[in-house]
N, C-alpha and C positions, 0 to 999 in steps of 0.2 A: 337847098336850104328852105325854101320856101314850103315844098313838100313834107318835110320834115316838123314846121311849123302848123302846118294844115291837120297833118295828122295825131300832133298832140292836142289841137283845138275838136278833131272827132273826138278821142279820148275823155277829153276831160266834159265833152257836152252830153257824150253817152252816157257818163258815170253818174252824172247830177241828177237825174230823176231817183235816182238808187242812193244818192247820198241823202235827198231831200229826205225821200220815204224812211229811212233807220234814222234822222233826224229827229221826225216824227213822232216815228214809233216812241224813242227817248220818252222826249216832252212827255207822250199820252201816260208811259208807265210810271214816270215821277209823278203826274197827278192821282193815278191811282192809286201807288202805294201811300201818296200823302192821306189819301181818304181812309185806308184798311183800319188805321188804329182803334177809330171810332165805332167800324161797322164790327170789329173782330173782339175788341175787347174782353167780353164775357168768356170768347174762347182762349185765350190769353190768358185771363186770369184762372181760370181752371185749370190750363196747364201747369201755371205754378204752382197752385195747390198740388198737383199731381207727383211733381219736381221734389215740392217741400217736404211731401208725403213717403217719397222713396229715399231721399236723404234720411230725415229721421228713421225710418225702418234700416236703412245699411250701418247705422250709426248702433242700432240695436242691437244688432246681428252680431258687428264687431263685438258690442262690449260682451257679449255672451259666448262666445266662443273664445279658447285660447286660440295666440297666435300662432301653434304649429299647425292646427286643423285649418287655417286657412290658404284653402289652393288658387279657388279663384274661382272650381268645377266643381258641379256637385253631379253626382249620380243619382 
């Protein structure tokens, strides 16, 4: 029994350096992405204009074409 004891106590002291570190890791990448918002912004909002920009174009598309010509492919 004792053995048995011993050898979950390797186990679990082995693992802990390995637990510590993805611990870590965690913590470092919640602080990073708390910071992205700020640093990325401009890139952000150009994508939405981007977004906003192909929405209103497929919006256009539809209303100009009848519904039978739409396949989905164009050649």
């Amino acid at each position: 029994m004792a053995a048995m004891v011993a050898s979950g106590y390797d186990i679990l002291t082995s693992l802990l350096p390995f637990v510590l570190l993805f611990g870590f890791w965690i913590f470092l990448m919640k602080n990073v992405r708390g910071r992205l918002p700020t640093q990325y912004q401009p890139l952000v909002d150009k994508l939405e204009e981007i977004r906003a920009e192909l929405e209103r174009l497929r919006k256009a598309v539809e209303a100009r074409e009848p519904e039978a010509d739409r396949s989905g492919f164009r050649s």
